[in-house]
C-alpha positions as CSV (number, residue, x, y, z in Angstrom):
1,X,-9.0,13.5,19.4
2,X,-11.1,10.1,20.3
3,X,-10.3,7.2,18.0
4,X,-12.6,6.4,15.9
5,X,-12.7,3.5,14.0
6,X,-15.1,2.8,10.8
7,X,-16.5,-0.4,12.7
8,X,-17.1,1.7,15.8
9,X,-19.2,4.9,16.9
10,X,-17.3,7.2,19.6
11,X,-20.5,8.3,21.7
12,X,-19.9,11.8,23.2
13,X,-21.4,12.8,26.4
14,X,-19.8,16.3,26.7
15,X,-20.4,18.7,24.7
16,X,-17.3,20.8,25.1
17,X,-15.1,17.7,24.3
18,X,-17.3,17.0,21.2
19,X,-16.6,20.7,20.0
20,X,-13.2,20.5,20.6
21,X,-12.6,17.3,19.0
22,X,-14.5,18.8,15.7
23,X,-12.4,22.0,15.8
24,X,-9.0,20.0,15.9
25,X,-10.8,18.0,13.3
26,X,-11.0,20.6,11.2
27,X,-8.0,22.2,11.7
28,X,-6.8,18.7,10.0
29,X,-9.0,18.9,7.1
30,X,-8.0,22.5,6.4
31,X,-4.6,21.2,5.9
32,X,-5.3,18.4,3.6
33,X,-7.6,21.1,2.1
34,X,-4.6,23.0,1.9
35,X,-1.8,20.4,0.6
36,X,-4.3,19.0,-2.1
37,X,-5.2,22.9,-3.4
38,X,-8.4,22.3,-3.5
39,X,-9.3,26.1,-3.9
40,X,-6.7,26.5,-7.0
41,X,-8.5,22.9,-8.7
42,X,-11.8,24.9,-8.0
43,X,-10.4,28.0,-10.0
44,X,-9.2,26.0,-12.8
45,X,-12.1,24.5,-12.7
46,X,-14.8,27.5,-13.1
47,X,-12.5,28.4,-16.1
48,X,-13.0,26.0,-17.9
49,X,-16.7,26.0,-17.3
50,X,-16.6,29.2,-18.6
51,X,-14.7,28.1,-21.7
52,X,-17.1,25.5,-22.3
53,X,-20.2,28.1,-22.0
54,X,-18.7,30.2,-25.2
55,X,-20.4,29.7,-28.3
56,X,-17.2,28.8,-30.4
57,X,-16.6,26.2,-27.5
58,X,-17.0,23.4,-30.3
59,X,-14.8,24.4,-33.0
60,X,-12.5,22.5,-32.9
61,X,-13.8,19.3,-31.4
62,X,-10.7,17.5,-30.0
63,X,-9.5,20.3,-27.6
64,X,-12.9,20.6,-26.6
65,X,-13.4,16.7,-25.9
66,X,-10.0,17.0,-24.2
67,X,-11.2,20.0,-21.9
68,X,-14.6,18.1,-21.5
69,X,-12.3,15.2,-20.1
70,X,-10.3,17.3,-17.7
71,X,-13.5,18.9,-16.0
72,X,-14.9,15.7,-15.5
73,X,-11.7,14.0,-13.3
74,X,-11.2,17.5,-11.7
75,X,-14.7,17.2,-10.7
76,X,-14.1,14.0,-9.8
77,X,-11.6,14.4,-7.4
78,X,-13.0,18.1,-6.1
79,X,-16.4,17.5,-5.2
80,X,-16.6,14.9,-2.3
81,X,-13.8,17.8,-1.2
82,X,-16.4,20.6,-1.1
83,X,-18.8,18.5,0.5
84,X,-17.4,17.4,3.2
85,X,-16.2,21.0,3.3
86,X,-19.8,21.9,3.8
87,X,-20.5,19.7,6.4
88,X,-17.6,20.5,8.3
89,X,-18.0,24.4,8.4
90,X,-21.6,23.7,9.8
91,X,-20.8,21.3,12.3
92,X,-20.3,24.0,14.9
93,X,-24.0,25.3,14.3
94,X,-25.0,22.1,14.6
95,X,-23.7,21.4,17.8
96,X,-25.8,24.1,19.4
97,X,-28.9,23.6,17.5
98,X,-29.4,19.5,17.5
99,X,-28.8,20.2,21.3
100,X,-31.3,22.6,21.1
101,X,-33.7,20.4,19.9
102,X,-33.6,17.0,21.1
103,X,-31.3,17.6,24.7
104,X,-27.7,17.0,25.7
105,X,-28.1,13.4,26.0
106,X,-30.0,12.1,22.7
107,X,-28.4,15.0,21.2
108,X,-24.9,13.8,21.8
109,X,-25.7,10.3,20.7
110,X,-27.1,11.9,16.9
111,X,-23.8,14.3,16.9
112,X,-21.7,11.9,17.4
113,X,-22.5,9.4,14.6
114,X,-23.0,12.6,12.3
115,X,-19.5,13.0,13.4
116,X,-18.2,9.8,13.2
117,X,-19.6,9.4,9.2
118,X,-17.2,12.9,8.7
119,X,-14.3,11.1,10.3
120,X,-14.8,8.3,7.9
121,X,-15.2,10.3,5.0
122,X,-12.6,11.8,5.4
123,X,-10.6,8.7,5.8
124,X,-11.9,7.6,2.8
125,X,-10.7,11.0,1.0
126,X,-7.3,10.3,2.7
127,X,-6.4,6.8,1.3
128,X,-8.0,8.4,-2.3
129,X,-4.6,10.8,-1.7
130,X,-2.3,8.5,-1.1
131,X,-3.7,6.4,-4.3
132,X,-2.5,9.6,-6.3
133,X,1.2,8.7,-7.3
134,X,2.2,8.0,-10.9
135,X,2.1,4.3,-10.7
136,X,-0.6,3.5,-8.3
137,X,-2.6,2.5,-10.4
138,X,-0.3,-0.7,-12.2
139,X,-0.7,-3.8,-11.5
140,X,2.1,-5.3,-8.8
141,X,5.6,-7.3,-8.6
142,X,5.8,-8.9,-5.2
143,X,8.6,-10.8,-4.1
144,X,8.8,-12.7,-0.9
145,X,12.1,-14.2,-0.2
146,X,13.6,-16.0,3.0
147,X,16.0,-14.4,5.1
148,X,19.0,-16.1,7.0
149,X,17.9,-19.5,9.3
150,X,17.5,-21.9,6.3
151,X,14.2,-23.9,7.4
152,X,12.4,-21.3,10.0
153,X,12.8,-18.3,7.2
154,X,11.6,-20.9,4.2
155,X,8.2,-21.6,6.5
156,X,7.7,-18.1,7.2
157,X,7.7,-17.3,3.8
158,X,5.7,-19.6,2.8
159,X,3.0,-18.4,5.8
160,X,3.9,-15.0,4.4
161,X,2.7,-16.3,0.8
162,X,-0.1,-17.8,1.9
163,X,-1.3,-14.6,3.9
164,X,-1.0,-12.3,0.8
165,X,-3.0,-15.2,-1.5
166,X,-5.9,-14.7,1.0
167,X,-5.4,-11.0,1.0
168,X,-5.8,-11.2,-2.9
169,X,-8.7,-13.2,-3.4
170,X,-10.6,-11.3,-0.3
171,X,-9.8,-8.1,-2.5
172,X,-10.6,-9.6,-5.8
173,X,-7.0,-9.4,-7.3
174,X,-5.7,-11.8,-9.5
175,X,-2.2,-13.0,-8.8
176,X,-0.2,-15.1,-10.7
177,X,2.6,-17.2,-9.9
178,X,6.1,-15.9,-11.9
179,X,8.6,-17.8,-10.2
180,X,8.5,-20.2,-7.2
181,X,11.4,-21.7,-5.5
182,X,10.8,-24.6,-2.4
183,X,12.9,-25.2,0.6
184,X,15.2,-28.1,1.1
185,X,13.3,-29.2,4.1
186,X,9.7,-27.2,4.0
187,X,8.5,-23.8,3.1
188,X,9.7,-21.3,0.2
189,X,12.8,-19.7,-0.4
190,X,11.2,-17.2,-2.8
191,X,8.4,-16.6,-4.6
192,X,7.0,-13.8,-7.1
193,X,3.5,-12.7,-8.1
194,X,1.9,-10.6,-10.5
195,X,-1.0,-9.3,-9.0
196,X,-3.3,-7.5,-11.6
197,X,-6.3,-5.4,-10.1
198,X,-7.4,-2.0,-9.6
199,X,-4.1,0.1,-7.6
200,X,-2.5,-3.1,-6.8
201,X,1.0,-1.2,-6.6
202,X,-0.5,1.8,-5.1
203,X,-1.8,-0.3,-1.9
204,X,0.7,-3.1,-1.3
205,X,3.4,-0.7,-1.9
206,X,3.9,-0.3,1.9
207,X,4.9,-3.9,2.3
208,X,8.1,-3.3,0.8
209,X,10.6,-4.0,3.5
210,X,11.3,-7.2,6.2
211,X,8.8,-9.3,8.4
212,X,9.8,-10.7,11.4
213,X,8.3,-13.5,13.0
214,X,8.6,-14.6,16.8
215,X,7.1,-17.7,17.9
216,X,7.6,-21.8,19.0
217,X,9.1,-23.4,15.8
218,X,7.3,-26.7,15.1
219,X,10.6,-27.7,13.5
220,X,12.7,-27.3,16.7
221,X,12.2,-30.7,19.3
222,X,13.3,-28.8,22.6
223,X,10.2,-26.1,21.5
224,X,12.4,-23.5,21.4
225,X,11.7,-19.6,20.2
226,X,13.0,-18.8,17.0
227,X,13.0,-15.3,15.3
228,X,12.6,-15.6,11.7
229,X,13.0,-13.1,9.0
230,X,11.7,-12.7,5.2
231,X,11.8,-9.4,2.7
232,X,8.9,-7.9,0.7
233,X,10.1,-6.2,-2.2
234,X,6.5,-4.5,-4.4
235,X,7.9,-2.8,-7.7
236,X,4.8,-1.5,-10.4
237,X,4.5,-3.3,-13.7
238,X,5.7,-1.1,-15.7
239,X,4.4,-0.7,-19.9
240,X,6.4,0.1,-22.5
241,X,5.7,4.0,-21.8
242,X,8.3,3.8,-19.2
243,X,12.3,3.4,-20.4
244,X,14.4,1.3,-18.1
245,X,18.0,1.2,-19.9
246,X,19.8,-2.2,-19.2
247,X,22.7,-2.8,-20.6
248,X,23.7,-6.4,-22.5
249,X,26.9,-5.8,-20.4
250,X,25.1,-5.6,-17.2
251,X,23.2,-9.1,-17.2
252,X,24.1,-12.7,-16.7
253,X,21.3,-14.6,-18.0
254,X,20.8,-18.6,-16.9
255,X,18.3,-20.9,-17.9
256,X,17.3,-23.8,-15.8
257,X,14.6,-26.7,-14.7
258,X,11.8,-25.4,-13.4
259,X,10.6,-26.6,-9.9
260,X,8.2,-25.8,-7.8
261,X,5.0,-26.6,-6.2
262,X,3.3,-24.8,-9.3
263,X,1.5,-27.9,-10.6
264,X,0.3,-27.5,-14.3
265,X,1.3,-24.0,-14.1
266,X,5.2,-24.5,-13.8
267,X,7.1,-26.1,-16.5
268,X,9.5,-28.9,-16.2
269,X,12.0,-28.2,-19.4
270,X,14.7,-25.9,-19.2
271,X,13.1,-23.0,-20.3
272,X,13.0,-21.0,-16.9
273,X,15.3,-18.2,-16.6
274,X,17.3,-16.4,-14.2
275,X,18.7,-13.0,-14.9
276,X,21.2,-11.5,-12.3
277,X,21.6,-7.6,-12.5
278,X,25.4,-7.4,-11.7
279,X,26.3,-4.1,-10.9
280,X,23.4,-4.3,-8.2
281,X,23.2,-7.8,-7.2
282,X,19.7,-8.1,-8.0
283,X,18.1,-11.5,-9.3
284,X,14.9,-12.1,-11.2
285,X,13.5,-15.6,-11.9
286,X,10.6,-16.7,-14.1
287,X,9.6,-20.1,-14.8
288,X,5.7,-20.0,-15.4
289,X,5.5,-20.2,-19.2
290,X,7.0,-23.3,-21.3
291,X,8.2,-21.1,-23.4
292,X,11.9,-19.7,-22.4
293,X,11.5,-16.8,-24.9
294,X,8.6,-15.6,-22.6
295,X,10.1,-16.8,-19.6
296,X,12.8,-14.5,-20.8
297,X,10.8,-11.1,-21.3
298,X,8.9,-11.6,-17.6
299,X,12.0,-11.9,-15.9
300,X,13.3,-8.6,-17.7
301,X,10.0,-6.6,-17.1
302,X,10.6,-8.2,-13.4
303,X,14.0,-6.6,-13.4
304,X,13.1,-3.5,-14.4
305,X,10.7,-2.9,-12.2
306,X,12.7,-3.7,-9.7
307,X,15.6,-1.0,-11.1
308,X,12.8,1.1,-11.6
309,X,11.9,1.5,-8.5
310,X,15.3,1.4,-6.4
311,X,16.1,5.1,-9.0
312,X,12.6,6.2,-7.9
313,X,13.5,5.8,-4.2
314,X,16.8,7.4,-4.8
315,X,15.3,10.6,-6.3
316,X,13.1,10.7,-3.6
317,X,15.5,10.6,-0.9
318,X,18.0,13.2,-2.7
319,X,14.4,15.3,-3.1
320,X,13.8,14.9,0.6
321,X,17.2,15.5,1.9
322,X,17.3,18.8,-0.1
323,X,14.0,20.0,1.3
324,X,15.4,19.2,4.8
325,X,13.0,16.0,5.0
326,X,14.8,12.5,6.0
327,X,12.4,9.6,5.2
328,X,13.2,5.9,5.4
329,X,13.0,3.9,2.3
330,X,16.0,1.2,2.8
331,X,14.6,-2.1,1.6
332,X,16.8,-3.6,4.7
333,X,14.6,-2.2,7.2
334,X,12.3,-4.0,9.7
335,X,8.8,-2.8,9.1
336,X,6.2,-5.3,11.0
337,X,6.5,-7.7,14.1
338,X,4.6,-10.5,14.5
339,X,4.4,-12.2,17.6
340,X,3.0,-15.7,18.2
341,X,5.4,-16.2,21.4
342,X,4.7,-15.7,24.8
343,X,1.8,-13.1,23.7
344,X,0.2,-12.4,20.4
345,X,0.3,-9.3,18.5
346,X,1.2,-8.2,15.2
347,X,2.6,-5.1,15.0
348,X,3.4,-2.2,12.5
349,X,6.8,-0.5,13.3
350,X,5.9,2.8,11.5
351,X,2.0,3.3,11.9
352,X,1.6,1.4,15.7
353,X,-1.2,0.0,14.1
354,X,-1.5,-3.6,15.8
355,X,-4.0,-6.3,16.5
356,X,-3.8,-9.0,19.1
357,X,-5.4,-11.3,16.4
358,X,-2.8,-12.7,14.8
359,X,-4.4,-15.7,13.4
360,X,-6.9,-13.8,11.3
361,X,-3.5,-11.2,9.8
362,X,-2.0,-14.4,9.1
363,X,-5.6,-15.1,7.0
364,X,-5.5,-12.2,4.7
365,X,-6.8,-9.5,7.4
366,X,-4.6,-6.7,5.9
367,X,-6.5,-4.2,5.5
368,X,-6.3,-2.2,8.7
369,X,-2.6,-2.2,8.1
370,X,-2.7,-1.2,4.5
371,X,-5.0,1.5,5.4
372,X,-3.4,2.7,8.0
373,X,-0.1,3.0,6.1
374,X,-1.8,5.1,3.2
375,X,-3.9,7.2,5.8
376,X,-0.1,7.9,7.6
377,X,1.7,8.4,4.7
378,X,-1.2,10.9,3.4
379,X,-1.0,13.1,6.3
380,X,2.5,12.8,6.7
381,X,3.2,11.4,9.5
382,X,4.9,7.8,9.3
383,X,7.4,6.7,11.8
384,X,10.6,5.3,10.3
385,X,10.7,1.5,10.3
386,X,13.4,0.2,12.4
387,X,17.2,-1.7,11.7
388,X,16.8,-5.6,11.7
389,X,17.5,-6.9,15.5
390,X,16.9,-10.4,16.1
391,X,16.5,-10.2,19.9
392,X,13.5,-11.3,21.6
């Protein structure tokens, strides 16, 4: 099927490729039309009209409130379905008679932007799916820490850093600074957010794994290339509805100076803390309130979402393997390149979605990758990201 893109307008000028293109397009709908059940949403739906419609609907005025509630988000989510529906299952008549009327040529041109707007709604309806999960909707733990190569890594994550800050503020999130540690020489060895906003988890949850970087290290006289590596880890904040059981036993917990390039916001008494999860490995920090006792209760939400999430990916993967499905979730695995030496390019190891423009990724330009990571992991189809190899 032609690419199209929402900033672009595929112009047809064959009719037979048009009409195929809009049959294999709606052989894809059907199937999302399919795996979301639209037709058994639209059934529960019509009962409960029909519920409402009895005379005793309001007799008890809780259940009816809560039923009121339910046909309003099932509404919600079925009606740009049916719509699209509509226009899809006409498109074929269409074809013919918009041809009909106006000629091959200007007709084509009209077609295809009719075709392109059902293309992007039906984008749009895809990354609304893959927004469904039970904690899309919280507000995000990131973590970007430095990988081996001391100085190189510590500047990449800091790049890294700064890319998501843009990212943020050109998405209207607010992030806050939780922890912050600086490199000997330059750069970060780790820092964590909590980024507050509408689905924060839900769409940078596909940054969890590494990020390689290949390019001329400022920091190397001979102007060698370097490859330089830094992990992602994303975990949902999680609320007190949700039981994460640590045991006293389990935890070393170290208080510390704070330090950091956090200004006002990062205290300088000993009241930051570290807790290290030791039957994992897995170490929180939190320095960004004076008081220890809250530093304290930040670094354990931090930590449970972080266990949180690793028993969510295990279920998963035992889920998948029993259903005969293999998908890769290791937090060790390579999921983007980006390439500022000998070419440019920025690269996405499980979508293939890539950009020549690395400066502007590297300015908070995320959103074709984010998108294209919900839009592939909505229909199914994500490639496995690859085993870190440092060659050039």
């Amino acid at each position: 099927m032609a690419d199209l893109k929402a900033t672009e307008i595929y112009i047809y000028h064959n009719q037979h490729e048009l009409e195929k293109d809009s049959r294999d397009f709606k052989d894809q709908f059907l199937k999302h039309w399919s795996k979301n059940k639209i037709d058994a949403l639209r059934d529960e739906l019509a009962d409960m009209e029909h519920r409402m419609s009895q005379s005793d609907f309001w007799n008890d005025a809780d259940v009816a409130r809560d039923i009121s509630r339910q046909k309003s988000a099932l509404e919600k989510k079925t009606q740009p379905w049916v719509e699209l529906k509509a226009e899809v299952d006409d498109f074929a008549d269409l074809i013919v008679l918009t041809i009909e009327e106006l000629g091959q040529s200007e007709g084509l041109q009209s077609l295809s932007k009719d075709f392109n707007r059902m293309n992007q709604k039906f984008e749009d309806l895809q990354l609304a799916e893959a927004l469904l999960g039970e904690d899309d909707g919280r507000n995000a733990i990131i973590t970007i820490s430095s990988g081996a190569g001391g100085t190189e890594s510590q500047d990449w994550t800091s790049m890294l850093f700064r890319m998501y800050s843009r990212w943020f503020d050109k998405n209207d999130y607010d992030a806050a600074i939780l922890d912050i540690q600086e490199g000997e020489e330059a750069g970060l060895k780790t820092v964590s957010l909590l980024v507050k906003g509408e689905n924060a988890f839900g769409y940078l949850k596909g940054e969890n794994g590494i990020h390689r970087l290949v390019r001329i290290s400022p920091f190397d006289s001979n102007k060698r290339r370097h490859t330089s590596f830094a992990s992602v880890h994303v975990a949902p904040e999680l609320d007190d509805s949700v039981n994460v059981n640590i045991e006293d036993k389990d935890i070393r917990i170290d208080t510390y100076r704070a330090s950091g390039a956090g200004g006002q916001h990062i205290n300088k008494t000993d009241s930051a803390v570290r807790i290290t999860h030791i039957p994992t490995g897995i170490v929180v920090q939190c320095q960004n309130e004076r008081s220890q006792h809250k530093n304290k209760d930040q670094a354990m939400k931090m930590l449970k979402a972080r266990l949180y999430e690793i028993e969510k990916a295990k279920q998963e993967s035992e889920a998948e393997t029993k259903a005969g499905e293999k998908r890769d979730v290791a937090w060790g695995s390579q999921i983007r390149s980006y390439v500022m030496h000998p070419y440019k390019m920025v690269k996405d190891l499980r979508t293939g979605e890539q950009t020549s423009d690395v400066d502007s990724v590297m300015d908070g330009e995320l959103d074709p990758f984010v998108n294209s990571y919900l839009k592939n992991l909505s229909a199914g189809t994500l490639g496995k990201a690859t085993d870190i190899d440092d060659d050039d």
